[in-house]
Backbone as ProteinMPNN parsed JSONL, in Angstrom:
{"seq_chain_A": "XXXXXXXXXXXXXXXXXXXXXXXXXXXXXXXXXXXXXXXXXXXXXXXXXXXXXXXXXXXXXXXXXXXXXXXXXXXXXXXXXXXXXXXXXXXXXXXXX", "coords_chain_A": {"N_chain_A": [[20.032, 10.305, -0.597], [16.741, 10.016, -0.308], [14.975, 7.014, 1.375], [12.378, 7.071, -0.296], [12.594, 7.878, -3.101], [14.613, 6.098, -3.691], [12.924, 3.946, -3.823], [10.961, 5.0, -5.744], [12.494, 5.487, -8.067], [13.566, 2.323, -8.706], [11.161, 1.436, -9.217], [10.781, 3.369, -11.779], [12.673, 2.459, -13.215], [12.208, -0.205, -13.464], [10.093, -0.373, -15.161], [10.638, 0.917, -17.359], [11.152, -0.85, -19.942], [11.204, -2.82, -22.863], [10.287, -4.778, -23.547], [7.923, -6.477, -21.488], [8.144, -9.087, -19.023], [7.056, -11.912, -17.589], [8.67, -12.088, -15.434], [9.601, -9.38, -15.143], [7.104, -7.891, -14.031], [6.632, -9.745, -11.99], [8.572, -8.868, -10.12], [8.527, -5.927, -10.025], [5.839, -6.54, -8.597], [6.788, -7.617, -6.263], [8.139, -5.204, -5.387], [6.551, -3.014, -4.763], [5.505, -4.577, -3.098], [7.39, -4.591, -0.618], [8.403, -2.484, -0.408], [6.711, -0.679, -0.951], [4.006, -0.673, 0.459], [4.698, -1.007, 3.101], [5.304, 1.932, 3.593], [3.326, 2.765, 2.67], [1.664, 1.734, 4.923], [2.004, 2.912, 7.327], [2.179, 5.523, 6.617], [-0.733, 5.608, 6.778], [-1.805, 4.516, 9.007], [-0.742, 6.596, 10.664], [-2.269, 8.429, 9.96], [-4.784, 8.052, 10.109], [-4.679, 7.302, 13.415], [-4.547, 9.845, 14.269], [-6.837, 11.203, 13.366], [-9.117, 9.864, 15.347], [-7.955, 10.825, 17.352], [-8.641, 13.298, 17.31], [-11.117, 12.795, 17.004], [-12.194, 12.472, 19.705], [-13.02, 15.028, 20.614], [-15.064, 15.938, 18.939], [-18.684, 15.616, 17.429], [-21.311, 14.156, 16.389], [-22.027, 13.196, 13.152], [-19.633, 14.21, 12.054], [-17.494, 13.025, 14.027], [-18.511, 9.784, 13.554], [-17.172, 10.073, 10.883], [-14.31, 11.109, 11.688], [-13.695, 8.538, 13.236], [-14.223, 6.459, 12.791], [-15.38, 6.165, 9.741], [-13.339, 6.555, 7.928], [-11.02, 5.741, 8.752], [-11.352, 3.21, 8.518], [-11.876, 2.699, 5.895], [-9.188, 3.607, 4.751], [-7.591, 2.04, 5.955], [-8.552, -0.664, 5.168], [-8.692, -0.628, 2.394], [-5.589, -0.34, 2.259], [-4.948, -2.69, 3.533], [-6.693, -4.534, 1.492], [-4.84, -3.775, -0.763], [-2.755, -5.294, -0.092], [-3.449, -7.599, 0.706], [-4.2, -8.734, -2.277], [-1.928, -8.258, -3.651], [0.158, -9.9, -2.397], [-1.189, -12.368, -2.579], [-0.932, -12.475, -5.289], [1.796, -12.726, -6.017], [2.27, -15.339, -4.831], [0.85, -16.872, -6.032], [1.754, -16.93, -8.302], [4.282, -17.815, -8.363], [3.868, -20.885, -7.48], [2.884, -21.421, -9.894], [4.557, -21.314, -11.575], [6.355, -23.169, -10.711]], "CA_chain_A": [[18.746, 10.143, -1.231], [15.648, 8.909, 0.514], [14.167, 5.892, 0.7], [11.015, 7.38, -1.178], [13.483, 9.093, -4.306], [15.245, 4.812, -4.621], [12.232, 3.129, -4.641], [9.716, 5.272, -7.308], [13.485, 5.261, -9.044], [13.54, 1.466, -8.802], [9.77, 1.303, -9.836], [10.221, 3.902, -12.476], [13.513, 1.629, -14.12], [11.199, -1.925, -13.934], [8.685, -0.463, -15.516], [10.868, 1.437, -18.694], [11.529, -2.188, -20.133], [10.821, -2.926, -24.043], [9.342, -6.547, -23.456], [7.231, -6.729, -20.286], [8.132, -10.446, -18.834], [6.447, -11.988, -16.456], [9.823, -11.697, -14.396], [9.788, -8.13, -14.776], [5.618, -8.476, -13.003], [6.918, -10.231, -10.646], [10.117, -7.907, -9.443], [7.117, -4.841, -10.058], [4.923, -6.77, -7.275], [7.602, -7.827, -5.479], [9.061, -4.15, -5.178], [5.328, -2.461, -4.311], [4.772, -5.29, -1.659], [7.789, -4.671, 0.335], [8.709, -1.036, -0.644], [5.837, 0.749, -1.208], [3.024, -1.245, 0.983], [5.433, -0.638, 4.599], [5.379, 3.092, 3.823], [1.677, 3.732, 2.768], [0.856, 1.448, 5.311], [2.825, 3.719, 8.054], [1.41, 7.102, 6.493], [-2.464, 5.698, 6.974], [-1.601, 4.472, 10.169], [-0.072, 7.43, 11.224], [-3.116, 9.559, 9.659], [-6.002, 7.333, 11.205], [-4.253, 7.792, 14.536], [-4.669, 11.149, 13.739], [-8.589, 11.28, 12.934], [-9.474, 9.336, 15.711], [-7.804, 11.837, 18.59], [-9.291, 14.625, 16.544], [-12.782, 12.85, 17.119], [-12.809, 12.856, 20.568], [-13.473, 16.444, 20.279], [-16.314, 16.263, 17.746], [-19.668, 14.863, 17.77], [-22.493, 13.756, 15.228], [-21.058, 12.875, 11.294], [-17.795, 14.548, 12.04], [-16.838, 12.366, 14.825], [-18.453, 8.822, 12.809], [-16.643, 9.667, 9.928], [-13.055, 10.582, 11.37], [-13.852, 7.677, 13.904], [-15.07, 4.978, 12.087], [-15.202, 5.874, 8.419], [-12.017, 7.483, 7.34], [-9.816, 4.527, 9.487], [-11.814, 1.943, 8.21], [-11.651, 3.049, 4.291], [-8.002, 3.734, 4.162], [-6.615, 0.611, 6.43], [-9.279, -1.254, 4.575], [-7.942, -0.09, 1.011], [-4.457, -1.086, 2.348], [-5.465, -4.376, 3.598], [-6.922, -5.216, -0.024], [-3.892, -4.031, -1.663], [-1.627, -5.743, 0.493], [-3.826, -9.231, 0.165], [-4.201, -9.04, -3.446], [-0.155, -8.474, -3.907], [0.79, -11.144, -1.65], [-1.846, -13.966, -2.874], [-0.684, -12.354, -6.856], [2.951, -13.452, -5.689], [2.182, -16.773, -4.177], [0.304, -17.444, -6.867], [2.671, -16.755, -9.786], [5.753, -18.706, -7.809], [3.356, -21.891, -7.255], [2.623, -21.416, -11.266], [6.062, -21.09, -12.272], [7.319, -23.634, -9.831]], "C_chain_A": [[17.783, 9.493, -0.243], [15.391, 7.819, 0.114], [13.206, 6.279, -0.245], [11.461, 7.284, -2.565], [13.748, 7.163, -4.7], [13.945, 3.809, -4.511], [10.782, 3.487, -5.861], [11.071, 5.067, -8.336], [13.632, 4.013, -9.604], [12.08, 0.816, -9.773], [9.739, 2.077, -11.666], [11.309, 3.146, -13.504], [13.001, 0.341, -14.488], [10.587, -1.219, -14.521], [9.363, 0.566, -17.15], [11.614, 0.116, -19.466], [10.68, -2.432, -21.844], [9.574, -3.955, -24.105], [9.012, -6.619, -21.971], [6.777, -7.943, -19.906], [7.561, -10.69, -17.556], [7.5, -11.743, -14.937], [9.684, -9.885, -13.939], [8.238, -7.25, -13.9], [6.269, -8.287, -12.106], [7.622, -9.423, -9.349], [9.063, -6.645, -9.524], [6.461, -5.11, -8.667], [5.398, -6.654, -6.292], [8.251, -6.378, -4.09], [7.911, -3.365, -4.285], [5.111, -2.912, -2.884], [5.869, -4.984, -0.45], [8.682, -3.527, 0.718], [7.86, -0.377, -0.354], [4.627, 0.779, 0.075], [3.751, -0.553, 2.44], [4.879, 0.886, 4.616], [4.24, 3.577, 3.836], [0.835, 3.131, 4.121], [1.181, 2.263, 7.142], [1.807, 5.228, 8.106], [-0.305, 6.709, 6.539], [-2.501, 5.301, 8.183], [-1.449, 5.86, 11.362], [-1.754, 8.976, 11.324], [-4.685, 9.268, 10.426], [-5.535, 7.803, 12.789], [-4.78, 9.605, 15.104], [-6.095, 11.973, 13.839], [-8.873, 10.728, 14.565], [-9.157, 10.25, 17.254], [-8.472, 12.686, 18.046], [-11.22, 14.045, 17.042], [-13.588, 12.51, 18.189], [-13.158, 14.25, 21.416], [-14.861, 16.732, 19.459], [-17.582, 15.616, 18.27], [-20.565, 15.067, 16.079], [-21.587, 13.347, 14.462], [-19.775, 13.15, 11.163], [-17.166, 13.53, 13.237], [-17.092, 10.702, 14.377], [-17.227, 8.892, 11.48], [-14.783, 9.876, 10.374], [-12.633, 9.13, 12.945], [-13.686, 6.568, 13.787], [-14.293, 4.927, 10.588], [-13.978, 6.109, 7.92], [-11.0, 6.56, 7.88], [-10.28, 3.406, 8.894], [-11.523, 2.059, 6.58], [-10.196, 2.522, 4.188], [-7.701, 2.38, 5.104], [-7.359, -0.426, 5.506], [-8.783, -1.549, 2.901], [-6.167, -0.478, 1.237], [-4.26, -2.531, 2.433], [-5.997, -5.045, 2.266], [-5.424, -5.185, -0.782], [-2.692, -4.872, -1.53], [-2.314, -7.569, 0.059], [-3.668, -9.78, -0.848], [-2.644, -9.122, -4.394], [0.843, -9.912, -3.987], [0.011, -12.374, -2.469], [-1.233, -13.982, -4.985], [0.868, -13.397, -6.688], [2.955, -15.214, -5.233], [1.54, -17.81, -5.591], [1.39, -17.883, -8.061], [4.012, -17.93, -9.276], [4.719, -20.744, -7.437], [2.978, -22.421, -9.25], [3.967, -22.021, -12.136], [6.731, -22.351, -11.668], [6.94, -25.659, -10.73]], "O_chain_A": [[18.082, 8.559, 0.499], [15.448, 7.435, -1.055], [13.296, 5.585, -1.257], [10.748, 6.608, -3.306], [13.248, 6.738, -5.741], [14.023, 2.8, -5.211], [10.014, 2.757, -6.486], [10.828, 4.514, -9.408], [13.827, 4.01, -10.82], [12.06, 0.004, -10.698], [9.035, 1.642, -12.577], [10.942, 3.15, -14.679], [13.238, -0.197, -15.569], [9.659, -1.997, -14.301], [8.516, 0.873, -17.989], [12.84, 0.218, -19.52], [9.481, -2.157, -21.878], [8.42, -3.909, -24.532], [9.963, -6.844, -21.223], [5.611, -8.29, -20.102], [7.551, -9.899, -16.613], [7.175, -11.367, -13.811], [9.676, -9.351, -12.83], [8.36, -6.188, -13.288], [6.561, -7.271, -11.476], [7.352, -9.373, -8.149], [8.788, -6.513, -8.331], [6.448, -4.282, -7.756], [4.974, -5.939, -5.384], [8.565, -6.378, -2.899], [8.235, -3.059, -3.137], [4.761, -2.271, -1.893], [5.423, -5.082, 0.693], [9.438, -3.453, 1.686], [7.998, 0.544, 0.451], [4.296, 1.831, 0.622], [3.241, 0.501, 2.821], [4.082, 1.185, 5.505], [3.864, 4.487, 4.575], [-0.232, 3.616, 4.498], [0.392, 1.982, 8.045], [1.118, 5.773, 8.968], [-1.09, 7.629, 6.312], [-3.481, 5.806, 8.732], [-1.912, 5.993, 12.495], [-2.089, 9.852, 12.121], [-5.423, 10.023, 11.059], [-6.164, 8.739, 13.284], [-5.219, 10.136, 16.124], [-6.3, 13.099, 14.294], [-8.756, 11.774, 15.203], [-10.012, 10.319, 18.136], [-9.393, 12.825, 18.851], [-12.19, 14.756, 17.302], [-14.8, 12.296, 18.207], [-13.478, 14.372, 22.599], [-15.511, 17.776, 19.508], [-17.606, 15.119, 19.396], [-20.426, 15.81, 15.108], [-20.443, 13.112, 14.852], [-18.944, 12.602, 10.439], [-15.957, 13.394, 13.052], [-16.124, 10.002, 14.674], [-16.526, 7.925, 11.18], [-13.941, 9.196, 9.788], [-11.525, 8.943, 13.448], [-13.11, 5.758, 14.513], [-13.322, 4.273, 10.206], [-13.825, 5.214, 7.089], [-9.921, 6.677, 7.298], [-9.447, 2.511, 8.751], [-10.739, 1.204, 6.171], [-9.893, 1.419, 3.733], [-7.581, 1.467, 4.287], [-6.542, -1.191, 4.994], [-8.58, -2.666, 2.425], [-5.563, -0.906, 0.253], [-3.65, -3.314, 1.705], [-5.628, -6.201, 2.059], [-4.89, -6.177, -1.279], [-1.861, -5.146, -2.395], [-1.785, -8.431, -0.642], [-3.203, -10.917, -0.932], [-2.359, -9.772, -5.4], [1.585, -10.542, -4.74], [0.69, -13.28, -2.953], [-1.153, -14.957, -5.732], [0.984, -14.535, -7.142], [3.837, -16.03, -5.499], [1.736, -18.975, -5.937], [1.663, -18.997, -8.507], [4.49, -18.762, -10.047], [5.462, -21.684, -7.157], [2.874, -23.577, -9.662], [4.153, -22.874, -13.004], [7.81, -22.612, -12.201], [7.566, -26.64, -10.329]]}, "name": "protein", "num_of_chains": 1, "seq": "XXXXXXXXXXXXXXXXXXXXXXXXXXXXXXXXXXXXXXXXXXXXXXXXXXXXXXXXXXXXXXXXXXXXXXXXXXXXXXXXXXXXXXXXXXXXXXXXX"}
């Protein structure tokens, strides 16, 4: 099985749960931040990389946007989700503690 296949499997067993405890949150965040976050943050890496050889070929709006805009969005959009994970976690274990 892939990694991909055991952790939406892992994601998709936390999340079929009767009573939704803050434990079962937590192990949710937990699972996203150090499962899911590595891999998307790999495949936008991988895809920016990507844009950015492609746009020293181009010029005008097509070469700003896979230059600039299109690397900056998606690492940008990772970088939030990854902050807001981590500070959710820190938070909840300083709560709890």
């Amino acid at each position: 099985m892939s990694k991909w296949t055991d952790v939406r499997d892992n994601i998709v067993d936390a999340l079929h749960v009767d009573d939704v405890t803050e434990d079962v949150k937590q192990h949710v965040t937990a699972t996203l931040l150090s499962e899911v976050v590595p891999v998307l943050e790999n495949a936008v890496d991988s895809f920016c990389a990507a844009t950015k050889e492609q746009s020293k070929t181009e010029s005008g709006w097509c070469k700003i946007r896979d230059d600039v805009v299109l690397p900056l969005v998606m690492q940008g959009g990772v970088a939030i989700i990854k902050t807001v994970l981590s500070k959710t976690i820190k938070a909840t274990a300083v709560a709890t503690a």
